[in-house]
C-alpha positions as a Markdown table, in Angstrom:
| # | Residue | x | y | z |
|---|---|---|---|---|
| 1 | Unk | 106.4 | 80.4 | 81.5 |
| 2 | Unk | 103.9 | 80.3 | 84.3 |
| 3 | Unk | 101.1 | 82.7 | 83.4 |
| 4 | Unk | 100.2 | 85.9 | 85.3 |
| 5 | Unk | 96.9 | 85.8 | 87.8 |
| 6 | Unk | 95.0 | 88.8 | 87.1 |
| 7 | Unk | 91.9 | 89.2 | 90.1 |
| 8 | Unk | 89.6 | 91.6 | 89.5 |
| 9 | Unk | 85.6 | 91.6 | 90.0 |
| 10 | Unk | 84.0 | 91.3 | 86.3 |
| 11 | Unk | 85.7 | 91.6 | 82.6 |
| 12 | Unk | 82.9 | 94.2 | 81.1 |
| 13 | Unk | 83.0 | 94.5 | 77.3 |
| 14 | Unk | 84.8 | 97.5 | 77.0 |
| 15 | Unk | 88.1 | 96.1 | 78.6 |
| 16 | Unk | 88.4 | 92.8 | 77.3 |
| 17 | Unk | 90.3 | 94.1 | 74.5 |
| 18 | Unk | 93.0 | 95.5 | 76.6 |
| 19 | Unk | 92.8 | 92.3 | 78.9 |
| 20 | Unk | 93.6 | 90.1 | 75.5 |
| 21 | Unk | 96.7 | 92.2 | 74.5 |
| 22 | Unk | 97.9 | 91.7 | 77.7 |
| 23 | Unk | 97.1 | 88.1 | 77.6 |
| 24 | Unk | 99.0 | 88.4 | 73.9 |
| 25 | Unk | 101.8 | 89.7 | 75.1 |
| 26 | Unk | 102.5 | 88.5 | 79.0 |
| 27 | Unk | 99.9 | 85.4 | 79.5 |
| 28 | Unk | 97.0 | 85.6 | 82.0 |
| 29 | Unk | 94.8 | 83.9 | 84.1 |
| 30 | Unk | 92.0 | 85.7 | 85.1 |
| 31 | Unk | 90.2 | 85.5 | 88.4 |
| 32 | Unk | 87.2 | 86.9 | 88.5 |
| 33 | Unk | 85.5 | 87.4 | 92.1 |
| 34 | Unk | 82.1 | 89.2 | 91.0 |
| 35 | Unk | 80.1 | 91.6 | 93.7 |
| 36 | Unk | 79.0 | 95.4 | 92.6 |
| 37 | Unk | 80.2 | 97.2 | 89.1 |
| 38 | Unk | 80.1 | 100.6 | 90.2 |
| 39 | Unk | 81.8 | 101.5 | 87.1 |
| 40 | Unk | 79.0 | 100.0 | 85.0 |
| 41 | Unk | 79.6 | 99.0 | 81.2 |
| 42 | Unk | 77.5 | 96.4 | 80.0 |
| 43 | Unk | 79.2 | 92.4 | 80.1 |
| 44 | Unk | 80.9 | 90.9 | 77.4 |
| 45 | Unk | 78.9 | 89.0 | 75.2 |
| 46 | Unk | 80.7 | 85.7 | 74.7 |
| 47 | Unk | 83.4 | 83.4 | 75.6 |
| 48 | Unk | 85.9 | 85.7 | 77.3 |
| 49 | Unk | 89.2 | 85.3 | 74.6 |
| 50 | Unk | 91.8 | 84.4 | 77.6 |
| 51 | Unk | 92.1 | 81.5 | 80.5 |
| 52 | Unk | 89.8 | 82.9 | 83.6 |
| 53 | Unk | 87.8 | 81.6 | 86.4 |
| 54 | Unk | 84.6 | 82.5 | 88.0 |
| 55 | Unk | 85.9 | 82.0 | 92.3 |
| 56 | Unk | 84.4 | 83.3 | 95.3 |
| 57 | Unk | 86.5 | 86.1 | 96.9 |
| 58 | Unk | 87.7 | 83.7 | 100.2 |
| 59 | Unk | 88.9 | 81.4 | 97.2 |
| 60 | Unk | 91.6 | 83.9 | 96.2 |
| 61 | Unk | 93.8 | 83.1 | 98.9 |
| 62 | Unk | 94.3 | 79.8 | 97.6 |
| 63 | Unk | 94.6 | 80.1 | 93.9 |
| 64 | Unk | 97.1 | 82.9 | 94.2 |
| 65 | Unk | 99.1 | 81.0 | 96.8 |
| 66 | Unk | 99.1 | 77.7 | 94.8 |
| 67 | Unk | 102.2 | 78.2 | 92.6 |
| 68 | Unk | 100.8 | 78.1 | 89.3 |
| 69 | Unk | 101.7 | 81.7 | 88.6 |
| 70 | Unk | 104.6 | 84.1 | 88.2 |
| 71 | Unk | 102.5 | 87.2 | 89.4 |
| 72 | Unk | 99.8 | 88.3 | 90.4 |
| 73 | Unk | 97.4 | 91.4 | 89.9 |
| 74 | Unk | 95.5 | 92.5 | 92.9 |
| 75 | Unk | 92.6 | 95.0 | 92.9 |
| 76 | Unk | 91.4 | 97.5 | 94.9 |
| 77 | Unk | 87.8 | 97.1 | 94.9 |
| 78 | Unk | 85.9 | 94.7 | 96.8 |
| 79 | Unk | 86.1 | 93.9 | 100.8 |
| 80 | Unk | 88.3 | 90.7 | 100.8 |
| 81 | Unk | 89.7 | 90.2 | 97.4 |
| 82 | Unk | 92.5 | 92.6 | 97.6 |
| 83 | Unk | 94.0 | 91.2 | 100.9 |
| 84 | Unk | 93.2 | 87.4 | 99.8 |
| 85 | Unk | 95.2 | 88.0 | 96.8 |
| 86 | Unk | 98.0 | 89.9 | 98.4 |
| 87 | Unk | 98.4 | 87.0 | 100.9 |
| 88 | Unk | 98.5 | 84.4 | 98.8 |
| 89 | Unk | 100.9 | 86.1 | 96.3 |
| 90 | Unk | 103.1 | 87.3 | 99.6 |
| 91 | Unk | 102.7 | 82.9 | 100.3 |
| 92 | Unk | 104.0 | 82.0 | 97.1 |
| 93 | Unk | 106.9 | 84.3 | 97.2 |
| 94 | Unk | 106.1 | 86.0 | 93.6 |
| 95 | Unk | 105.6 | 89.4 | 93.0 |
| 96 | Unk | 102.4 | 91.6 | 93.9 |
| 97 | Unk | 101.1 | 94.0 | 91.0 |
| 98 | Unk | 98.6 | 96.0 | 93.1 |
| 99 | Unk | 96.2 | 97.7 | 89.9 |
| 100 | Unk | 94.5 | 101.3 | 91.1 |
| 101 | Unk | 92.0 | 103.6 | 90.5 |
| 102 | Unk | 91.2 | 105.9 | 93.4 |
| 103 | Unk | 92.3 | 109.9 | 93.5 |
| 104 | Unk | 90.0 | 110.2 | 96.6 |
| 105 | Unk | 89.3 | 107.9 | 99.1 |
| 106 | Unk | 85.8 | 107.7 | 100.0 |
| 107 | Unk | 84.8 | 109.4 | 103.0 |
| 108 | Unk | 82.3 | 107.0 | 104.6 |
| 109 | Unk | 82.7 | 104.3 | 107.8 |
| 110 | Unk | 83.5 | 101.6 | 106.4 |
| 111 | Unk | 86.0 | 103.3 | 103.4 |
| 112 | Unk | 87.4 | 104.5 | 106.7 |
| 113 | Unk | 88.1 | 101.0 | 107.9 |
| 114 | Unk | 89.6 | 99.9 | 104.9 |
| 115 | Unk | 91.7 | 103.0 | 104.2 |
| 116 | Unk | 94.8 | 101.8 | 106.8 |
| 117 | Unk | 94.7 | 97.8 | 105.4 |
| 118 | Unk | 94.6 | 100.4 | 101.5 |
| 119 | Unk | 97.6 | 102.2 | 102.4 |
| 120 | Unk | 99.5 | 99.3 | 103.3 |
| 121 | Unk | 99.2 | 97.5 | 100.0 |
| 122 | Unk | 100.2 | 101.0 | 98.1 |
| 123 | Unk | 103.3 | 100.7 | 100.3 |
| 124 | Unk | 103.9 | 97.0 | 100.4 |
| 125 | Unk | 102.9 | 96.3 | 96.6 |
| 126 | Unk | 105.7 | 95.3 | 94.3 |
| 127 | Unk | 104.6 | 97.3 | 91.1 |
| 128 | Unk | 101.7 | 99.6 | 91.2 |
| 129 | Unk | 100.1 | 100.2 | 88.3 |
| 130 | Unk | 96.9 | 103.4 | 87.6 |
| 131 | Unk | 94.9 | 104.7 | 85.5 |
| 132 | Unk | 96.8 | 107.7 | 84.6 |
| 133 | Unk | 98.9 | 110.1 | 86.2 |
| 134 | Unk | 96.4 | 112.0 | 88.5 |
| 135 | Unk | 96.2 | 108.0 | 90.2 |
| 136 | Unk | 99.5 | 108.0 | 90.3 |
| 137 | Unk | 100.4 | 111.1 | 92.1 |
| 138 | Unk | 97.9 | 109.8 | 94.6 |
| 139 | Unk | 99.6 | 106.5 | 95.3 |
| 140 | Unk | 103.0 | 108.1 | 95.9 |
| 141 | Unk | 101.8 | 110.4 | 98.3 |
| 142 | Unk | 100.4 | 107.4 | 100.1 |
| 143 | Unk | 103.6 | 105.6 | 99.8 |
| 144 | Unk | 103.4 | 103.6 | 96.5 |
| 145 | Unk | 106.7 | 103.0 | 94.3 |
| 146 | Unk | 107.8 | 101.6 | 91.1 |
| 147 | Unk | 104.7 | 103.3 | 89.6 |
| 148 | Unk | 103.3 | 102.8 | 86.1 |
| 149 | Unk | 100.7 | 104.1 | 84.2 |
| 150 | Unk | 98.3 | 101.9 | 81.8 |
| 151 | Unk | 96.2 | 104.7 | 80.1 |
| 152 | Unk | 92.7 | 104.0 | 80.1 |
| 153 | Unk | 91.6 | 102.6 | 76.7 |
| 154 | Unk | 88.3 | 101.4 | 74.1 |
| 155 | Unk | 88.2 | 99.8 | 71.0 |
| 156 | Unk | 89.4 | 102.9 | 69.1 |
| 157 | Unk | 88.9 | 101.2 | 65.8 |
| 158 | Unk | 85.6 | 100.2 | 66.7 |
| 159 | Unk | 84.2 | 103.7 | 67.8 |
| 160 | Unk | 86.1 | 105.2 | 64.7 |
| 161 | Unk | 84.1 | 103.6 | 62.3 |
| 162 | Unk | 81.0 | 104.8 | 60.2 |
| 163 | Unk | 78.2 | 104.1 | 62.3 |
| 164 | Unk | 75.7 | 101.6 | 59.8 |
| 165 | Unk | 72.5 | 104.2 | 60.4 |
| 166 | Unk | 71.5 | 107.4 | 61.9 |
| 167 | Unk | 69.9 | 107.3 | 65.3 |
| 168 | Unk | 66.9 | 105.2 | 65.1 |
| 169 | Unk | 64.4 | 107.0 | 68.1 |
| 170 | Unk | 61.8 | 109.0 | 66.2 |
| 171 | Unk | 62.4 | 111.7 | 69.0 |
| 172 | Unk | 65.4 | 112.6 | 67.3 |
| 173 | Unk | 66.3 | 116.1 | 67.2 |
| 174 | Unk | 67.6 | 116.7 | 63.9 |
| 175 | Unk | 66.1 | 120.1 | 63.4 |
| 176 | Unk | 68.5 | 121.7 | 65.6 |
| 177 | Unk | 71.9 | 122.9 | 64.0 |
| 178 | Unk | 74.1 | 121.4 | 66.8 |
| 179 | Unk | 73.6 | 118.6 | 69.3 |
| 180 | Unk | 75.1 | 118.4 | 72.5 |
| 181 | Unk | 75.3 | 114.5 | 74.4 |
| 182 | Unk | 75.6 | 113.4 | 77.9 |
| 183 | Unk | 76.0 | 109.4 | 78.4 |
| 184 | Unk | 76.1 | 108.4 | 82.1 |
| 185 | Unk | 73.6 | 106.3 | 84.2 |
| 186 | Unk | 71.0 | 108.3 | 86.6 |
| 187 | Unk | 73.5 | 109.0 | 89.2 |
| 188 | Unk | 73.5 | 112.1 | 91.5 |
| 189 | Unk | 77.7 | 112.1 | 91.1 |
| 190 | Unk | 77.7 | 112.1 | 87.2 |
| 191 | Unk | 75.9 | 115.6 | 87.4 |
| 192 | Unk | 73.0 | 115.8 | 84.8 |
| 193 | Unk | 71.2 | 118.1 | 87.5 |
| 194 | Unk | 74.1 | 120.6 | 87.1 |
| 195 | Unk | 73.7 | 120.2 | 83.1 |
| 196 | Unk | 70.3 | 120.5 | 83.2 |
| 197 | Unk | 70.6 | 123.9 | 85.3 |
| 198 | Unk | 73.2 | 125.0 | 82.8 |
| 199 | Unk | 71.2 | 124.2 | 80.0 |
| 200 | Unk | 68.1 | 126.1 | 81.2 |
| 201 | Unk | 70.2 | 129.2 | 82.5 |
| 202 | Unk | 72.3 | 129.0 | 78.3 |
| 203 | Unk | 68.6 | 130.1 | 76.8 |
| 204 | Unk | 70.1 | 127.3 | 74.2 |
| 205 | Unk | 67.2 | 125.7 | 72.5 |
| 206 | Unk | 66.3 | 124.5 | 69.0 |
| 207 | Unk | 66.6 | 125.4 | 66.6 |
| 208 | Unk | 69.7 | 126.7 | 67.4 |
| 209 | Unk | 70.9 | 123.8 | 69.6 |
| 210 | Unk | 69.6 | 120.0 | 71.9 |
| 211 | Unk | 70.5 | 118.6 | 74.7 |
| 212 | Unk | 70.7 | 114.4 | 74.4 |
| 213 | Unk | 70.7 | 112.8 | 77.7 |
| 214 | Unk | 71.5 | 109.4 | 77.3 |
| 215 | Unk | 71.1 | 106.7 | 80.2 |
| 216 | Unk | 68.9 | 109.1 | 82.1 |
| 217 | Unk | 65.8 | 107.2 | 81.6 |
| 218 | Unk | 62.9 | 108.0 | 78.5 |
| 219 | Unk | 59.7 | 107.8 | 81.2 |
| 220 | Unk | 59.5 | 108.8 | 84.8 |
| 221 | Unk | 62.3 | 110.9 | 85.3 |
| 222 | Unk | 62.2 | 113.2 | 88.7 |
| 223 | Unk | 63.4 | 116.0 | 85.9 |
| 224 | Unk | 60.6 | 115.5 | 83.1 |
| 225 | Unk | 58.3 | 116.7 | 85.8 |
| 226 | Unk | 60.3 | 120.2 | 86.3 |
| 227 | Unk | 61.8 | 120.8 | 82.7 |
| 228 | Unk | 58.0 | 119.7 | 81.2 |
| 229 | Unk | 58.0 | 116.8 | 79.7 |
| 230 | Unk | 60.4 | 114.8 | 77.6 |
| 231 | Unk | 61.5 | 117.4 | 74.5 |
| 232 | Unk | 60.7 | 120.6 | 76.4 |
| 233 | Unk | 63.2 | 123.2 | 76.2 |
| 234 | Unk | 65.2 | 121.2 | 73.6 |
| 235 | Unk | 66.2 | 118.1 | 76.3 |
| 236 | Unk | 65.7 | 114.4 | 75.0 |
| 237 | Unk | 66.0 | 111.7 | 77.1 |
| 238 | Unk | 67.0 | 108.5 | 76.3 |
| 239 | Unk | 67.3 | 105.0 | 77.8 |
| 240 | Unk | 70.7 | 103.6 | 78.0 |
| 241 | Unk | 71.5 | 102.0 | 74.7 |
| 242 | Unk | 74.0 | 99.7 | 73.1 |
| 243 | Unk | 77.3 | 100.3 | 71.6 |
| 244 | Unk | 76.3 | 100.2 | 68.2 |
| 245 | Unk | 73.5 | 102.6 | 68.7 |
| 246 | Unk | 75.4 | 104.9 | 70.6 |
| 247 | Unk | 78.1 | 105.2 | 68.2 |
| 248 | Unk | 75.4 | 106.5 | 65.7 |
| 249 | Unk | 74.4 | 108.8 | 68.8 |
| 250 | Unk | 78.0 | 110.0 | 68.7 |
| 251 | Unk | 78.4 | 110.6 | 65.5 |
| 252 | Unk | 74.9 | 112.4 | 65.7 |
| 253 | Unk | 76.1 | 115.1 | 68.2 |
| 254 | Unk | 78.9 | 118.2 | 68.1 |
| 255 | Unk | 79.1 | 118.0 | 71.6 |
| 256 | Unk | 80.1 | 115.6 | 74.8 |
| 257 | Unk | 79.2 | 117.0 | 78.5 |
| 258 | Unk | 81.0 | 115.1 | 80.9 |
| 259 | Unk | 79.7 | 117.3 | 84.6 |
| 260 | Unk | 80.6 | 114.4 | 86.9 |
| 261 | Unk | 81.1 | 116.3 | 90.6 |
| 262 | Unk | 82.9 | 114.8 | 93.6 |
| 263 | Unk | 80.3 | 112.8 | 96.2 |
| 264 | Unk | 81.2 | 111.1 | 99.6 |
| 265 | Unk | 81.7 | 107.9 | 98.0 |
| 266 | Unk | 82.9 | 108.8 | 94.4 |
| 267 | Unk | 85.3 | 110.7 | 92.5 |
| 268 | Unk | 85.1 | 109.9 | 88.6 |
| 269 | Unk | 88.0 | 107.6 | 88.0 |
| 270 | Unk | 88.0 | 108.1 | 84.4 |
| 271 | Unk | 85.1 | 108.8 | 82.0 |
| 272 | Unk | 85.2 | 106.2 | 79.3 |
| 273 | Unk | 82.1 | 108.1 | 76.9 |
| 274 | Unk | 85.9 | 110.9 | 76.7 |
| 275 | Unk | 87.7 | 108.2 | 74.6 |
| 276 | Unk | 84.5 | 107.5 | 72.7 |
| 277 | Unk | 83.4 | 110.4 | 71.7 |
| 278 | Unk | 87.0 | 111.2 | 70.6 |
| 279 | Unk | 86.9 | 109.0 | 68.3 |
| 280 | Unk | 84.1 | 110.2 | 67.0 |
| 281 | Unk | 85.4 | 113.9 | 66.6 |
| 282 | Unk | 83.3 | 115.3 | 69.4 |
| 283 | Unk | 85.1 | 117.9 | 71.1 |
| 284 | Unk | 84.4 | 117.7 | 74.7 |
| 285 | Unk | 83.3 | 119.5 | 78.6 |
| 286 | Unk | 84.2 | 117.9 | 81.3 |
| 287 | Unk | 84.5 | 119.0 | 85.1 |
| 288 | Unk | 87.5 | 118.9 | 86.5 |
| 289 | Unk | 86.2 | 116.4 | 89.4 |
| 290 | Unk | 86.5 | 114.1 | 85.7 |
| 291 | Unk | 89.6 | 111.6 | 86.0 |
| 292 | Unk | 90.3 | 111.9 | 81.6 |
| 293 | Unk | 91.4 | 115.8 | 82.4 |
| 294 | Unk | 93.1 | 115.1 | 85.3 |
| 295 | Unk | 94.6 | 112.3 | 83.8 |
| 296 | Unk | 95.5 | 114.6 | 81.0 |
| 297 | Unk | 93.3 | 113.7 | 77.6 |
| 298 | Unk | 90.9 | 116.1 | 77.6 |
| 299 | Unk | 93.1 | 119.7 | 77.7 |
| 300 | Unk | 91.3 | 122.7 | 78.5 |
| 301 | Unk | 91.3 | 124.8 | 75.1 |
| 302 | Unk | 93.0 | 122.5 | 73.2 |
| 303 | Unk | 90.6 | 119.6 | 72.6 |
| 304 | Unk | 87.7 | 120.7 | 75.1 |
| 305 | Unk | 86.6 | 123.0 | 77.5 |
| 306 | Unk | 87.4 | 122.5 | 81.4 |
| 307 | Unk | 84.9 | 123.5 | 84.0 |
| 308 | Unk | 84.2 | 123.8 | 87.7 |
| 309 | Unk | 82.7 | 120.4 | 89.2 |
| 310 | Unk | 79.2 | 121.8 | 89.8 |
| 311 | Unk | 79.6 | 125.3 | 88.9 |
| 312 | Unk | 76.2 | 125.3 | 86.2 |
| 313 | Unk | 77.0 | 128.9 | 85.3 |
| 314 | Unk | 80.3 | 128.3 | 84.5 |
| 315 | Unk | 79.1 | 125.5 | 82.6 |
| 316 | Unk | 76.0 | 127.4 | 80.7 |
| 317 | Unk | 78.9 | 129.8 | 79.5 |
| 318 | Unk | 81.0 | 126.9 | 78.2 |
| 319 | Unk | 78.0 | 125.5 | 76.3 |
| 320 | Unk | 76.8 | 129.0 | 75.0 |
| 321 | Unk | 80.6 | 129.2 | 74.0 |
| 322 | Unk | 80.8 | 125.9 | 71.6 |
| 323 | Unk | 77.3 | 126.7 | 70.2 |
| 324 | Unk | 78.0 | 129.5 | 68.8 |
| 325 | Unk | 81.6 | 128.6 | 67.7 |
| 326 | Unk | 81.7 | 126.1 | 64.8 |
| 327 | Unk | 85.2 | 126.2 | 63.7 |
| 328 | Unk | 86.1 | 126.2 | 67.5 |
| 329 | Unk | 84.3 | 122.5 | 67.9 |
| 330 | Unk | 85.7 | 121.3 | 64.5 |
| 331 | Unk | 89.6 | 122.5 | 65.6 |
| 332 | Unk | 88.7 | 120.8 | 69.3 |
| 333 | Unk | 87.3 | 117.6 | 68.1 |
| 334 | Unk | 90.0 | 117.0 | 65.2 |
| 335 | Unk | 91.9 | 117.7 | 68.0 |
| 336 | Unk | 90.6 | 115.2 | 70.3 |
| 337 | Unk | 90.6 | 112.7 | 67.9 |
| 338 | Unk | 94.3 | 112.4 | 67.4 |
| 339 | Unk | 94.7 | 112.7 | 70.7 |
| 340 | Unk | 93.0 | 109.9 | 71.9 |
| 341 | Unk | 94.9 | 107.3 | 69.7 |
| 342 | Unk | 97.8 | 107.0 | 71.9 |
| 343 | Unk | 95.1 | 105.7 | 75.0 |
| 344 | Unk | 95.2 | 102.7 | 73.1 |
| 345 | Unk | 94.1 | 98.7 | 74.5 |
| 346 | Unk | 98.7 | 98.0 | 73.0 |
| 347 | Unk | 99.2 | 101.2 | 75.5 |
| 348 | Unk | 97.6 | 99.5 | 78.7 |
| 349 | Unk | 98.7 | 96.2 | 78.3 |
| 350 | Unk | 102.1 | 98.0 | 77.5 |
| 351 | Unk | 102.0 | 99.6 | 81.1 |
| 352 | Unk | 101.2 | 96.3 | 83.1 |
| 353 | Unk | 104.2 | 94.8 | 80.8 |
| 354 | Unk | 106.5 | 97.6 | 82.2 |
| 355 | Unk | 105.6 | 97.0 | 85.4 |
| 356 | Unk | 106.2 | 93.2 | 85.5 |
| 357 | Unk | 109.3 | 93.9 | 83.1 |
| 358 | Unk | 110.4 | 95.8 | 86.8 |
| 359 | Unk | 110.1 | 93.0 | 88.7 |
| 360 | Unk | 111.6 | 90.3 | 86.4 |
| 361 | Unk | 108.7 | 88.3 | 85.2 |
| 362 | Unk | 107.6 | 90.1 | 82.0 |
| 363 | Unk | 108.1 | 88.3 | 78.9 |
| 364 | Unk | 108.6 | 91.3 | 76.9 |
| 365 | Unk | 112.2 | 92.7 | 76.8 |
| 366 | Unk | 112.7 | 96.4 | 77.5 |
């Protein structure tokens, strides 16, 4: 059986796990077109464990038009990938599998311009297949049908095991009797300004509780100059570290703080540090600008807390709240942690398998 083309800009390490059960179970080809990450993750050290291609996006065209494949999987990011793909699937008569991730279109010029050529593939793709349901319900109301979800996934077994050592910064704030942990680069729309505000207007400070920024930069950030320093008030700032560090961070802390807030140009899709810290037993706050509670994993008093999107008293109270209740994180994070098995790398490739199972080219059997 011909294998599917999946197009899509980079393969970062934390989804080619998912990307080899679905080579495991349906055969892919992946195309892979470069241009911006604006979901970061570092790349995949290594030979990629599945057939792909580095092309130029004008390639696309081409290579999905050529017959080699049964199907293929469009993106929606990039300015001429998704329509070179759909093209040259639409030339060699086999089905489109349009995979998405907005639940806001970007309000800017150019998103503008591309917003009418968008809405036509959600219409015109065979399959559509999203991040979760909050995706979804966007897609239909734009015209999108035979709908699936592919639940957004990490190496649970990896971020589930003992870490090897404690954190290894000196800095570390291990005098204080609970730790909370935000992990996000220095973005305006990931919302460690509102954190920071929360934190200061809590009171929290050790020894009672920290604050761990992680990704936000050790030296020279705008904030150090305001809060006093790296330390002051109970806030650590760290660079952006590796996996295996970071699961030691996890592991570490009581607490994830996921504040992302709605921007012009971004709406968090998802929120990959939610699965993580899961499976770490963290119990979580998130906004609910975050795509994990929309998309349903993290559940407002059952395995976090759900705030506002930029509401930093809200937020204070929801921190104030966990640090002083330590049964209340334990029952959220145990919680959380069964929870977050069932967004599994088996369950996304599962929901691209359902959707080609829809059009007749999967070769699982439903």
């Amino acid at each position: 059986m011909k294998p599917v083309l999946f197009v899509t800009g980079h393969a970062p390490a934390y989804r080619v796990g998912a990307l080899a059960r679905l080579n495991e179970r349906e055969g892919i080809e992946l195309a892979l077109f470069g241009g911006r990450s604006k979901h970061g993750g570092s790349d995949f050290a290594g030979e990629l464990p599945f057939p792909y291609r580095h092309v130029r996006p004008h390639e696309l065209y081409r290579l999905a038009a050529g017959g080699r494949y049964r199907a293929v999987v469009c993106p929606t990011g990039g300015r001429l990938a998704p329509l070179a793909s759909w093209a040259g699937a639409r030339r060699a008569r086999v089905p489109v599998i349009l995979w998405a991730s907005l639940w806001a279109h970007p309000r800017t010029l150019a998103h503008a311009l591309s917003y009418v050529a968008l809405r036509r593939l959600y219409r015109s793709a065979d399959a559509v297949v999203t991040y979760g349901p909050h995706v979804s319900a966007y897609v239909s109301a734009r015209g999108a049908r035979n709908v699936h979800v592919a639940p957004q996934s990490v190496d649970n077994d990896f971020w589930r095991s003992p870490p090897p050592a404690p954190p290894s910064d000196e800095r570390w704030p291990s005098e204080a009797a609970m730790r909370f942990l935000f992990v996000a680069r220095p973005s305006p729309e990931k919302g460690a300004q509102v954190l920071l505000e929360a934190w200061r207007a809590s009171g929290l400070e050790p020894p009672a509780a920290a604050l761990v920024l992680v990704g936000a930069g050790s030296d020279h950030h705008p904030a150090q100059a305001r809060d006093g320093g790296n330390g002051a008030g109970g806030v650590l700032r760290l660079d952006a570290v590796g996996a295996v560090e970071l699961r030691s961070v996890y592991r570490a802390c009581d607490v994830l703080v996921v504040p992302s807030i709605p921007t012009r140009t971004f709406r968090e899709p998802w929120g990959l540090v939610v699965n993580e810290a899961m499976n770490s037993g963290l119990a979580v706050i998130a906004s609910d600008a975050v795509g994990a509670v929309a998309g349903g994993l993290v559940r407002d008093g059952e395995n976090g807390l759900v705030v506002p999107a930029g509401d930093s008293l809200a937020l204070a109270g929801a921190l104030t709240r966990l640090a002083r209740d330590a049964s209340l994180r334990a029952r959220m994070g145990a919680v959380g942690a069964t929870d977050v098995e069932r967004f599994s790398h088996d369950a996304w490739a599962e929901g691209f398998s359902r959707a080609l199972s829809t059009v007749g080219v999967s070769r699982e059997r439903w």
